[in-house]
mmCIF file of the N, C-alpha and C atoms, coordinates in Angstrom:
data_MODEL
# 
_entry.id   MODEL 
# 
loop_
_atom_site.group_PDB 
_atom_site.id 
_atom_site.type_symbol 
_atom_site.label_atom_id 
_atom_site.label_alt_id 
_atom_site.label_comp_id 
_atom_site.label_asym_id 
_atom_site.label_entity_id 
_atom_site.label_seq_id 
_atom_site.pdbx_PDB_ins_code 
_atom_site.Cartn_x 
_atom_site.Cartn_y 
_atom_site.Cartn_z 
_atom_site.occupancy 
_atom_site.B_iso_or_equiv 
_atom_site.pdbx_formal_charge 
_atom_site.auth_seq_id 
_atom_site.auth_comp_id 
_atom_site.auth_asym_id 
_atom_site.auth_atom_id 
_atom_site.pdbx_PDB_model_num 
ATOM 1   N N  . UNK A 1 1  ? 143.825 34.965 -94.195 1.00 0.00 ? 1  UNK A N  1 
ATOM 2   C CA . UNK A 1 1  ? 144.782 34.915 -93.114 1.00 0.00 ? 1  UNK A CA 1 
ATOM 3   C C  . UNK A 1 1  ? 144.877 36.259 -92.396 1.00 0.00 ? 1  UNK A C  1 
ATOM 4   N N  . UNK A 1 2  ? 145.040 37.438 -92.970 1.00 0.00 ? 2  UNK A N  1 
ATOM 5   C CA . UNK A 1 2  ? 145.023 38.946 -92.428 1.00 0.00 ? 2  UNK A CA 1 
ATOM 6   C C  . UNK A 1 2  ? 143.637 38.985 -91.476 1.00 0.00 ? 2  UNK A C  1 
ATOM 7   N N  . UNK A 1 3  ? 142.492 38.337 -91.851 1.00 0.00 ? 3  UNK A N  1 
ATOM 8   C CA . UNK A 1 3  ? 141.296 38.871 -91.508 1.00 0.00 ? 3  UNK A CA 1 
ATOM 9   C C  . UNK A 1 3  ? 141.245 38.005 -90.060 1.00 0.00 ? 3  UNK A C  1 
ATOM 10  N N  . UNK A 1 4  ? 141.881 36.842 -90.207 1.00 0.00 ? 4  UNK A N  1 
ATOM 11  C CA . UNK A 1 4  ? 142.127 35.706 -88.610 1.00 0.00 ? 4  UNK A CA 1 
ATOM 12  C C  . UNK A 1 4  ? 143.094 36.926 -87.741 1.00 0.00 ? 4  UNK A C  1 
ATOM 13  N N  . UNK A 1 5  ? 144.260 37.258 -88.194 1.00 0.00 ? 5  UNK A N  1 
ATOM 14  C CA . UNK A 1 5  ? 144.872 37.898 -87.565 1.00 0.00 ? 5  UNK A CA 1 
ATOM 15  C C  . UNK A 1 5  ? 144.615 39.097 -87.041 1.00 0.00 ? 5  UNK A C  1 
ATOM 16  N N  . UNK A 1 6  ? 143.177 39.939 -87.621 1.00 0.00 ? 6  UNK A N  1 
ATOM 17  C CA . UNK A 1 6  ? 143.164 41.154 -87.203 1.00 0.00 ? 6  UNK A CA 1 
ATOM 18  C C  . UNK A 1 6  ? 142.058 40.989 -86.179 1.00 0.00 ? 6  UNK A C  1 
ATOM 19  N N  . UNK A 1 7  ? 141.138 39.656 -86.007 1.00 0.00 ? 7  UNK A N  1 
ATOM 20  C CA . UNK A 1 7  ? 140.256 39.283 -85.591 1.00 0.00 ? 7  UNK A CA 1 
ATOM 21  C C  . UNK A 1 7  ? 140.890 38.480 -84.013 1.00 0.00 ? 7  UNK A C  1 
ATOM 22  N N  . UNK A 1 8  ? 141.973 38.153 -84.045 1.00 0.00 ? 8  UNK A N  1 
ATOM 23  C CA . UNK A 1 8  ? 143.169 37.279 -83.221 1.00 0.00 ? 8  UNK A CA 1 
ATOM 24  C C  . UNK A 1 8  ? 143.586 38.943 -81.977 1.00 0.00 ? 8  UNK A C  1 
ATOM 25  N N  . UNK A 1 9  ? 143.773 39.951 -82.933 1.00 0.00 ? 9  UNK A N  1 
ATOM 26  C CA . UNK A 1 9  ? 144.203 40.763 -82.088 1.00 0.00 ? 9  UNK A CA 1 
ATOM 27  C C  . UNK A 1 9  ? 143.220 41.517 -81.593 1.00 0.00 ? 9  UNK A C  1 
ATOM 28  N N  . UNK A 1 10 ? 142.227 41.735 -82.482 1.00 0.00 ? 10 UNK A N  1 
ATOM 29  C CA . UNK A 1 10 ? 140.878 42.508 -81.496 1.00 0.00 ? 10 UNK A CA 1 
ATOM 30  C C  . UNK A 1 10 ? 140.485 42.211 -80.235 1.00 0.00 ? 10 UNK A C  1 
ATOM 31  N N  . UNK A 1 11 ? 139.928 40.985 -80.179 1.00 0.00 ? 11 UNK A N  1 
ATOM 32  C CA . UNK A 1 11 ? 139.988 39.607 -79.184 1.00 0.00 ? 11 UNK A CA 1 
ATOM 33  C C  . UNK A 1 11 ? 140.800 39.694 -78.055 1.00 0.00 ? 11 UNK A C  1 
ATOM 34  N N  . UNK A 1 12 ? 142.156 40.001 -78.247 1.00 0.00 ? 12 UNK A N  1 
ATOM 35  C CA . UNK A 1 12 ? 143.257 40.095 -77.532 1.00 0.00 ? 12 UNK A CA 1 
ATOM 36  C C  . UNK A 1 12 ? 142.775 41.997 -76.593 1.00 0.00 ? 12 UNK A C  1 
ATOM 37  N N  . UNK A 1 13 ? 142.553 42.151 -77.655 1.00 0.00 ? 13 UNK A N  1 
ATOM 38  C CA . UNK A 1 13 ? 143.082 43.932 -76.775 1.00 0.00 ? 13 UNK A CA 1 
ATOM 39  C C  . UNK A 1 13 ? 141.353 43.991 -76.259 1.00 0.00 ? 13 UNK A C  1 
ATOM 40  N N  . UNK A 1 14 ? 140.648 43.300 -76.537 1.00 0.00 ? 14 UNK A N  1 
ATOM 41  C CA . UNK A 1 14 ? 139.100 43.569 -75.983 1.00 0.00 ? 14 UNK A CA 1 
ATOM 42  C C  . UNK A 1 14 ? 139.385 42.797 -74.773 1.00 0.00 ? 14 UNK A C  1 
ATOM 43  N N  . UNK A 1 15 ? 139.708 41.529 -74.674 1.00 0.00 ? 15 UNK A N  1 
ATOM 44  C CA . UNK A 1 15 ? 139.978 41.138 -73.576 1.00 0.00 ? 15 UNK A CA 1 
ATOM 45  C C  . UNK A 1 15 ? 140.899 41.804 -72.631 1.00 0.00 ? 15 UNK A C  1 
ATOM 46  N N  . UNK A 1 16 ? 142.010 42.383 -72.589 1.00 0.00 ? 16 UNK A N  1 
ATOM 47  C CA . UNK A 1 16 ? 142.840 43.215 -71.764 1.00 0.00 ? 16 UNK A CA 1 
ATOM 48  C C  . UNK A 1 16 ? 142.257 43.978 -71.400 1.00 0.00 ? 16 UNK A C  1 
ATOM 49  N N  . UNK A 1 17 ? 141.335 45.219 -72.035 1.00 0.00 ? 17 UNK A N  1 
ATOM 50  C CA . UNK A 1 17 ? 140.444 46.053 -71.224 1.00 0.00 ? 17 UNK A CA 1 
ATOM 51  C C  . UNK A 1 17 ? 139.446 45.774 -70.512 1.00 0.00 ? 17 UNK A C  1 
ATOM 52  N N  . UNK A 1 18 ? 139.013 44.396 -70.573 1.00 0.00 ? 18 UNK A N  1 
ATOM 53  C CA . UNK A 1 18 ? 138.093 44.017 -70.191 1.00 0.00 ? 18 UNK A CA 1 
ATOM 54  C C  . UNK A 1 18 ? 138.438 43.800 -68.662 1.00 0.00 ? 18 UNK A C  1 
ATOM 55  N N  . UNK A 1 19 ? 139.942 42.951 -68.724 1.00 0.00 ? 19 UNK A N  1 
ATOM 56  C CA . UNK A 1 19 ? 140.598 42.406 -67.379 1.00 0.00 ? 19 UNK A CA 1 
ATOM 57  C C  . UNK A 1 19 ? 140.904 43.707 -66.604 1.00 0.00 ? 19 UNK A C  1 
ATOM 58  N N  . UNK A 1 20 ? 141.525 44.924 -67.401 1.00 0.00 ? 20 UNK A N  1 
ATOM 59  C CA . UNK A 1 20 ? 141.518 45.872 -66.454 1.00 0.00 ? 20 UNK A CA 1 
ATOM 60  C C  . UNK A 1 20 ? 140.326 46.194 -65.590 1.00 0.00 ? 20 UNK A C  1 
ATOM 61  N N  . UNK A 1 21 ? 139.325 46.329 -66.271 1.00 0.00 ? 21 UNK A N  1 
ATOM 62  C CA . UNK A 1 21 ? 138.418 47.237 -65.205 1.00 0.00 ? 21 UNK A CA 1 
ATOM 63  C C  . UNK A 1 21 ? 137.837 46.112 -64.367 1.00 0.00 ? 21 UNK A C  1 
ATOM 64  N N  . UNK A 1 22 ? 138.022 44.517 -64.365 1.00 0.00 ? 22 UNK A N  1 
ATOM 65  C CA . UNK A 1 22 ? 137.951 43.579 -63.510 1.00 0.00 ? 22 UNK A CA 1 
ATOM 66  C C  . UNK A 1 22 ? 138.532 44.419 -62.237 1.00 0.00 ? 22 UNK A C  1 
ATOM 67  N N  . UNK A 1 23 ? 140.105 44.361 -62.842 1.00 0.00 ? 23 UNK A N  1 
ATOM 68  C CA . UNK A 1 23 ? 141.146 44.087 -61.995 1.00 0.00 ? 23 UNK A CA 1 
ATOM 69  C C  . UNK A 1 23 ? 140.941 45.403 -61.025 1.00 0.00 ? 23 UNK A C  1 
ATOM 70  N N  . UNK A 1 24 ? 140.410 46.871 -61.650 1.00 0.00 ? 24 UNK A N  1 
ATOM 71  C CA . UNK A 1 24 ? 140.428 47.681 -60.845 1.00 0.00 ? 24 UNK A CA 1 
ATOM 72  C C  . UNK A 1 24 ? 138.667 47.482 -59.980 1.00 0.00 ? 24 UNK A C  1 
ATOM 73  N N  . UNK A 1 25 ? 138.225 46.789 -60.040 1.00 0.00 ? 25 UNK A N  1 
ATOM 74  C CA . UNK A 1 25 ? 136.958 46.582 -59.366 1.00 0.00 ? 25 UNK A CA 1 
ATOM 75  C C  . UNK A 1 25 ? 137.507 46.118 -58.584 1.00 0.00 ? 25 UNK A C  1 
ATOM 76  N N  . UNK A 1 26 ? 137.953 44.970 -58.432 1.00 0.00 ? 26 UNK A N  1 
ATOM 77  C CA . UNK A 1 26 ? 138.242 44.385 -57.324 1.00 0.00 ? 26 UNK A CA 1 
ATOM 78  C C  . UNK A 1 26 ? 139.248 45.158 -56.364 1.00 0.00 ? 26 UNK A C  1 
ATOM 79  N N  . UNK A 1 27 ? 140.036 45.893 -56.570 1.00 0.00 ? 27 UNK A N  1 
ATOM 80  C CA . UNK A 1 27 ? 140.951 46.977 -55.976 1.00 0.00 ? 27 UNK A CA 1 
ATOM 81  C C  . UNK A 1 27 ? 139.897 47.872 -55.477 1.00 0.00 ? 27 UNK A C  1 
ATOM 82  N N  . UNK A 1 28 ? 138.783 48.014 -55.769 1.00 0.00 ? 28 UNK A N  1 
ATOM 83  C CA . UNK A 1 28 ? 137.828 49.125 -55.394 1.00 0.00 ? 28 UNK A CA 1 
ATOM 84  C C  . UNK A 1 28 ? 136.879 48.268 -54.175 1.00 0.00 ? 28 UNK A C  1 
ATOM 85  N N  . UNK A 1 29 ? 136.764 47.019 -54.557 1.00 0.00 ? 29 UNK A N  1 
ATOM 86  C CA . UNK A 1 29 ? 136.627 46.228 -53.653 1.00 0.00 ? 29 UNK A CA 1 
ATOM 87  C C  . UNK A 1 29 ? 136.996 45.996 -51.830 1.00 0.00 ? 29 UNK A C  1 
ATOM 88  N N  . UNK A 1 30 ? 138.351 45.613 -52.730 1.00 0.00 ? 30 UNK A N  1 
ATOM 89  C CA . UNK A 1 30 ? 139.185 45.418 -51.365 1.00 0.00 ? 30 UNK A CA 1 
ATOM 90  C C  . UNK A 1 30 ? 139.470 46.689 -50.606 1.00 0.00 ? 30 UNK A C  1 
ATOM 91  N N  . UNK A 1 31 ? 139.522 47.611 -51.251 1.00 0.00 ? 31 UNK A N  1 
ATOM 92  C CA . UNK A 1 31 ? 139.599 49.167 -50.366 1.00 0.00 ? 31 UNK A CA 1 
ATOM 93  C C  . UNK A 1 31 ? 138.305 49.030 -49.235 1.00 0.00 ? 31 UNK A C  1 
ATOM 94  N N  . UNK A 1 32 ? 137.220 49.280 -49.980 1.00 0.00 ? 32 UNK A N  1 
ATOM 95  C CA . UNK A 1 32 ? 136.101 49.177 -49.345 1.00 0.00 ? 32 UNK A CA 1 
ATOM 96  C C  . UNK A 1 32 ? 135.843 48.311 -47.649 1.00 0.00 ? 32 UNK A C  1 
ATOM 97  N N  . UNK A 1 33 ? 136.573 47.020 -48.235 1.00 0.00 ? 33 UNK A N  1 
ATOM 98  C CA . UNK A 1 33 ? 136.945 46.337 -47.358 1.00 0.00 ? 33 UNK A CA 1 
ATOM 99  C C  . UNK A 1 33 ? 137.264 46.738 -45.866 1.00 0.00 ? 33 UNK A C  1 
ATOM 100 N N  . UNK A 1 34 ? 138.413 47.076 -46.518 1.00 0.00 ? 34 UNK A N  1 
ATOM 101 C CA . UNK A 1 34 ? 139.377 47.412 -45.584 1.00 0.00 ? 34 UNK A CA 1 
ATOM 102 C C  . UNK A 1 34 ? 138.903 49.073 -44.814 1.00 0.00 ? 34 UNK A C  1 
ATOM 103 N N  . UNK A 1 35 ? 138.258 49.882 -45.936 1.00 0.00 ? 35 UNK A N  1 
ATOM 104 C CA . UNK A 1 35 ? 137.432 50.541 -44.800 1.00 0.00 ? 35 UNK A CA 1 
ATOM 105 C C  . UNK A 1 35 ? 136.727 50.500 -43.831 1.00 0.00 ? 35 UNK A C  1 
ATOM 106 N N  . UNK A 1 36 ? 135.562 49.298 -44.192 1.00 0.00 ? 36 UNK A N  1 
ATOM 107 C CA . UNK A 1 36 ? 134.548 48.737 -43.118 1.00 0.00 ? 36 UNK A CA 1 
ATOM 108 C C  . UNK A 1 36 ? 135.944 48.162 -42.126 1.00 0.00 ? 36 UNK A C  1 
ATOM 109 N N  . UNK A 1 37 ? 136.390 47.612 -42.277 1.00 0.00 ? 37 UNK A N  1 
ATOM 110 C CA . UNK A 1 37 ? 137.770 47.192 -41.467 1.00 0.00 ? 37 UNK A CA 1 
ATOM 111 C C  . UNK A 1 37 ? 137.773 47.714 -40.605 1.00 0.00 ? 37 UNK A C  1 
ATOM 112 N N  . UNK A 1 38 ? 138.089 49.248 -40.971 1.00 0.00 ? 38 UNK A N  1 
ATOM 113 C CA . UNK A 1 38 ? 139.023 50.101 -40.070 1.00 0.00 ? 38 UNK A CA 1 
ATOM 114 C C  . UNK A 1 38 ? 137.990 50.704 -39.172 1.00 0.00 ? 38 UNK A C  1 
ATOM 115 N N  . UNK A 1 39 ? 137.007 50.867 -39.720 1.00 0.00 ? 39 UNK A N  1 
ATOM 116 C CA . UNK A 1 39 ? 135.618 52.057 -38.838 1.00 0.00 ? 39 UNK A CA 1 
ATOM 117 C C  . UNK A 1 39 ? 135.678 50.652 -37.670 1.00 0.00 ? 39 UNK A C  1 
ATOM 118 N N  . UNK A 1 40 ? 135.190 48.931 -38.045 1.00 0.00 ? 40 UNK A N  1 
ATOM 119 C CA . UNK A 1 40 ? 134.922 48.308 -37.159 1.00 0.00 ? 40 UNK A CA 1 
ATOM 120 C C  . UNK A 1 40 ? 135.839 48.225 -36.003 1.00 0.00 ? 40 UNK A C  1 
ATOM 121 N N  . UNK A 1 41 ? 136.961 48.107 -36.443 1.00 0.00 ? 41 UNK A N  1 
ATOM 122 C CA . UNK A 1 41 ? 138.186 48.486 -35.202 1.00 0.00 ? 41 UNK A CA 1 
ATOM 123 C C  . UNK A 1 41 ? 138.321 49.428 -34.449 1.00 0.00 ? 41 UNK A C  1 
ATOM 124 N N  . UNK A 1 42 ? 137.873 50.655 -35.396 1.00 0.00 ? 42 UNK A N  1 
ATOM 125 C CA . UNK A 1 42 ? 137.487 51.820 -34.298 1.00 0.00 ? 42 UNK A CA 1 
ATOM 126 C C  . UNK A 1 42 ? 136.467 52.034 -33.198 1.00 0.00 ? 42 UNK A C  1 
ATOM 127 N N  . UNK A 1 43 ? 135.216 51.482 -33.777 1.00 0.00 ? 43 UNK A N  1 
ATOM 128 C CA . UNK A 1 43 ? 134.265 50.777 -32.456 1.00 0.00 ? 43 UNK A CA 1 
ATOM 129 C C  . UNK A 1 43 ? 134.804 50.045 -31.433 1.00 0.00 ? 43 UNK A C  1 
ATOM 130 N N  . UNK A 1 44 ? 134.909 49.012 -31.509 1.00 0.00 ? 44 UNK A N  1 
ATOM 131 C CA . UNK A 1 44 ? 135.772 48.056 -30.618 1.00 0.00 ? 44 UNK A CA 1 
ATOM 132 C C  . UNK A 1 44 ? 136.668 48.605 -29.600 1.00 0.00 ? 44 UNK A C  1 
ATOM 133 N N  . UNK A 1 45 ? 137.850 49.567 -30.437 1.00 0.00 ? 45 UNK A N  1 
ATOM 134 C CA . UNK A 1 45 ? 138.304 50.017 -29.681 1.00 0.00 ? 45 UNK A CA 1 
ATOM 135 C C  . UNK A 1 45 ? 137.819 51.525 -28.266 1.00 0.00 ? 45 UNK A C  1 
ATOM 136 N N  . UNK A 1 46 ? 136.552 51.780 -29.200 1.00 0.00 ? 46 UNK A N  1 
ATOM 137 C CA . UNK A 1 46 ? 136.230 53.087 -27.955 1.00 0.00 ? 46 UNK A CA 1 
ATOM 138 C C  . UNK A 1 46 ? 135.169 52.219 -27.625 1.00 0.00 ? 46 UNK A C  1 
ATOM 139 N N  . UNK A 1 47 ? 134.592 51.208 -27.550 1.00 0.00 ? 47 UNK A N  1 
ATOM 140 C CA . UNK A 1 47 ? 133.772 50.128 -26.397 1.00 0.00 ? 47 UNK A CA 1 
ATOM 141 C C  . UNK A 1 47 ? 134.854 50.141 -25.439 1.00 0.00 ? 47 UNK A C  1 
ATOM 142 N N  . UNK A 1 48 ? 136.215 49.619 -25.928 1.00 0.00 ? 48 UNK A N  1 
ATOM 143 C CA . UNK A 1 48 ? 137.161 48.911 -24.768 1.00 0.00 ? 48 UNK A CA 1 
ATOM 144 C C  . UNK A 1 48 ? 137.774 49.884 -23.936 1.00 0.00 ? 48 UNK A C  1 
ATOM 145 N N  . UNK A 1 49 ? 137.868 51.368 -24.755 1.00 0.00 ? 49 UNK A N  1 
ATOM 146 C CA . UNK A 1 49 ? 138.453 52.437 -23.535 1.00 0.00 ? 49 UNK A CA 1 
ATOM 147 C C  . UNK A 1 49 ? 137.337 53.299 -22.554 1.00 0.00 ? 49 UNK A C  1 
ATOM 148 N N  . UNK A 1 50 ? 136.030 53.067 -22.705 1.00 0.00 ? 50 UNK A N  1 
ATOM 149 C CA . UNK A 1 50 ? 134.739 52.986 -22.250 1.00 0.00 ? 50 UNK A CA 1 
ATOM 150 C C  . UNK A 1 50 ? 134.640 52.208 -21.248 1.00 0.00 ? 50 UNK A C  1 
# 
């Protein structure tokens, strides 16, 4: 029973670190994003005051 349980929580905390560096990829992601975002808006906008 100890050896389910210590095997129950490994599992557990391997998975949580695992979800973190998901979770911060995708935050590294969406930044990125939103950079290309911003440069493309900045084009656009000095085409349109051009």
């Amino acid at each position: 029973m100890k050896h389910l349980l210590a095997f129950l929580l490994l599992a557990i905390a391997t998975t949580g670190l695992t979800a973190c560096n998901t979770i911060k990829g995708v935050g590294e992601d969406v930044s990125a994003g939103g950079r290309d975002l911003t440069k493309a808006a900045g084009a656009v906008e000095r085409k349109i005051q051009n």
